[in-house]
C-alpha positions in Angstrom: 58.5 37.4 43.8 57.5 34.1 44.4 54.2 34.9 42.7 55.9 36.2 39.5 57.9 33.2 39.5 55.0 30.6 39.8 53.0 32.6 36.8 56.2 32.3 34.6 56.5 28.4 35.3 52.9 28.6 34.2 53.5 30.2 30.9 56.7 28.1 30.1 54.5 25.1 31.0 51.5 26.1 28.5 54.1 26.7 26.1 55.7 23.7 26.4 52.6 22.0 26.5 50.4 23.6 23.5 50.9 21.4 20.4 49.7 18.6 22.3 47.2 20.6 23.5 46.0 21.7 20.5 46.3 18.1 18.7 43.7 17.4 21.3 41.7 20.6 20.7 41.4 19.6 17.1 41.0 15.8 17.2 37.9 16.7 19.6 37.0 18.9 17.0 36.6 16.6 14.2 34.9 13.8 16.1 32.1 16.7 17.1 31.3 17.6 13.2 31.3 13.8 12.4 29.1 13.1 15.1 26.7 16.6 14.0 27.3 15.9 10.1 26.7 12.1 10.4 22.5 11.4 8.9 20.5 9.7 11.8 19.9 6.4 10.9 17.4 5.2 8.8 13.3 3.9 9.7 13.2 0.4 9.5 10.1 -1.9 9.4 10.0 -5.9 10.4 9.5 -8.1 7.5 8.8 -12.0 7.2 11.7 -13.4 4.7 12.4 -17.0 4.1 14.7 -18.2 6.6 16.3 -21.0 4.1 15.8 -21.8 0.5 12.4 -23.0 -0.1 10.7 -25.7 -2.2 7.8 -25.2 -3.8 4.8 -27.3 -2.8 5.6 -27.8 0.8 3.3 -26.3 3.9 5.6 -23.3 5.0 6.2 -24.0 8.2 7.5 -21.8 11.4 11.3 -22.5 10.9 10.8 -21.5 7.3 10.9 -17.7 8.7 13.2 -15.3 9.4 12.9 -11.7 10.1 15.0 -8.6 9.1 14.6 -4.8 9.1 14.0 -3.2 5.4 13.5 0.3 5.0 9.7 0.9 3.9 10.7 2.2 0.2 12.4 -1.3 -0.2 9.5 -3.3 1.4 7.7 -5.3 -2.1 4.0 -5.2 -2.1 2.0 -7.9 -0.5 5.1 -8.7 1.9 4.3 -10.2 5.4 5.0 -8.4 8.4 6.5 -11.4 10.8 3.0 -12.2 13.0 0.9 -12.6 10.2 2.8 -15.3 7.9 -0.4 -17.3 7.1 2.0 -21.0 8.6 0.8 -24.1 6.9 -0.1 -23.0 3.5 1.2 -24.3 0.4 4.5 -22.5 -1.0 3.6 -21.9 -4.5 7.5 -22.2 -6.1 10.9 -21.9 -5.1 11.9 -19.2 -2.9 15.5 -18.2 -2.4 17.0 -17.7 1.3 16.7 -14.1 2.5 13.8 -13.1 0.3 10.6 -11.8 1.5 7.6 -14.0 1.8 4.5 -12.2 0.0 1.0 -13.1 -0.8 2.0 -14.7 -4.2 4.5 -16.8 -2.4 1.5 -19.0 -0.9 -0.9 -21.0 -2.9 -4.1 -19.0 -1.0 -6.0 -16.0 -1.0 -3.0 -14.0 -2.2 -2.7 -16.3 -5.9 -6.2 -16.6 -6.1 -6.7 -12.9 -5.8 -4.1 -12.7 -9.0 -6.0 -14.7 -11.1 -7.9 -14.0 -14.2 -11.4 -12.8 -14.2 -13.3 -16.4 -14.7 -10.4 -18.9 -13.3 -10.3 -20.9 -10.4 -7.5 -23.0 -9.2 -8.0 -26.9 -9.5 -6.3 -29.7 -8.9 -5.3 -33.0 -11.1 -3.4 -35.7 -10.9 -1.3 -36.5 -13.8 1.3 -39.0 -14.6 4.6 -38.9 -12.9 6.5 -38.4 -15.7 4.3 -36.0 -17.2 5.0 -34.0 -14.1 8.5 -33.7 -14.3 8.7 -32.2 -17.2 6.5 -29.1 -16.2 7.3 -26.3 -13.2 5.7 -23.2 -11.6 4.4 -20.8 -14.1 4.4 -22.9 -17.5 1.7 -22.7 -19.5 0.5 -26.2 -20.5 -2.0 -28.4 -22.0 -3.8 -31.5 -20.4 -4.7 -34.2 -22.3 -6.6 -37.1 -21.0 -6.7 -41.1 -22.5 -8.7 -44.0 -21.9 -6.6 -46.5 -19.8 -7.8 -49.5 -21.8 -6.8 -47.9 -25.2 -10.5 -47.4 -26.6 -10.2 -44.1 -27.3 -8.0 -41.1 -28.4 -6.7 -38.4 -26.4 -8.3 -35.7 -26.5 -7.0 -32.2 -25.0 -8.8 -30.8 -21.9 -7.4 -27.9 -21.0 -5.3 -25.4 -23.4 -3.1 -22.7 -22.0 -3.4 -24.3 -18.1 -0.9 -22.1 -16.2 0.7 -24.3 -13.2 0.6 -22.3 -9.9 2.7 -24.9 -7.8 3.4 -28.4 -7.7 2.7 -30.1 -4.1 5.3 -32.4 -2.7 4.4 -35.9 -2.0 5.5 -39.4 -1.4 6.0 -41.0 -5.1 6.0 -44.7 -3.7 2.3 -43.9 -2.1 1.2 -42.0 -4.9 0.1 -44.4 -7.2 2.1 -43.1 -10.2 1.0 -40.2 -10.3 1.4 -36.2 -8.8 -0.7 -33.7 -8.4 -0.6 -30.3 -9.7 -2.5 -27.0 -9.2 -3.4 -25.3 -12.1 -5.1 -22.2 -12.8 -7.6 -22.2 -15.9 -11.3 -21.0 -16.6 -14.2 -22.4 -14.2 -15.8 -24.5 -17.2 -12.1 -25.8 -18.2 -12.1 -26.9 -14.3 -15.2 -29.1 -14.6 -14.0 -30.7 -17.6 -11.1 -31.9 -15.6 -12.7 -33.1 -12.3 -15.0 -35.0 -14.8 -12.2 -36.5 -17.1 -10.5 -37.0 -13.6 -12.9 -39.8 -13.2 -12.4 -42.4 -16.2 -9.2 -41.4 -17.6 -5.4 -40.9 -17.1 -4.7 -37.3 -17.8 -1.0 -36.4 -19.4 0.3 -32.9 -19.7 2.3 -31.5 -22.4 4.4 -28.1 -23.0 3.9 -26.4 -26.2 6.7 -24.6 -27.3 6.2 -20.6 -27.0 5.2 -20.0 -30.2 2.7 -22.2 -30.2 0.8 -20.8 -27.2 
């Protein structure tokens, strides 16, 4: 008898007992086919990005670089993997916080792999104000005068794309700044050679006239 009794203070018990029961049941339930429905994470790869917004010209240095995980579809072409940032080159134009730091970001073998069959990249030094007026990627023309007023300008190069603009110190610079331009090898001679004996200007046709 005391057996019997026992096995129905059991049954009362489960019965008593089986909507929480079964809230648990089901609840364990759910978080199982979450867990087995859920997609395993996606493959991620490290890539070099620029840790702050950057300013073209300036030597990128090792506080310039951050590193996050992209998925490989998203990863651009030409994008540094973080040990192999090439530190200390030139940054060619501004780069915004966050994005990734590729070959054409760097004024280097990455640009001068970009550039037309026949140009070369050279550098002049122009006018300050003359600089101002131009930034990365316009197309412009050079023009170069005699300082003592003997002559007139003439045009030296036509169609001169600017690559970057390098920082530097206008008070030391002697009033002028430098840029980096990319136009034919012979264009680049004439240059270096007007470079010598007069000051050279540059000017931004308007698009239609390019």
């Amino acid at each position: 008898m005391r057996t019997a009794a026992l096995r129905r203070r059991g049954r009362r018990a489960v019965l008593r007992h089986r909507r929480p029961i079964a809230a648990v049941l089901l609840a364990a339930a759910v978080v199982v086919a979450v867990v087995v429905a859920r997609p395993p994470a996606p493959r991620t790869v490290p890539v070099a990005v620029a840790a702050r917004d950057l300013a073209g010209g300036l030597p990128l240095a090792d506080e310039d670089v951050a590193t996050v995980l992209v998925e490989p579809d998203l990863v651009p072409h030409g994008a540094y993997s973080p040990g192999a940032v090439p530190l200390g080159r030139i940054v060619a134009g501004p780069v915004r916080r966050g994005l990734p730091l590729t070959d054409a970001a760097v004024v280097g073998p990455g640009l001068a792999a970009q550039l037309a069959d026949g140009d070369v990249l050279v550098t002049v030094h122009v006018r300050d104000p003359a600089a101002s007026i131009v930034e990365a990627g316009d197309l412009v023309r050079v023009i170069a005068t005699d300082p003592r007023g003997s002559a007139t300008a003439v045009v030296v190069a036509d169609a001169a794309r600017v690559v970057t603009i390098p920082s530097v110190n206008t008070a030391a610079g002697g009033g002028t700044s430098p840029l980096v331009l990319a136009v034919p090898e012979p264009t680049a001679l004439a240059l270096s050679g007007a470079a010598t004996s007069q000051v050279l200007d540059v000017v931004v046709p308007a698009p239609g006239a390019r």
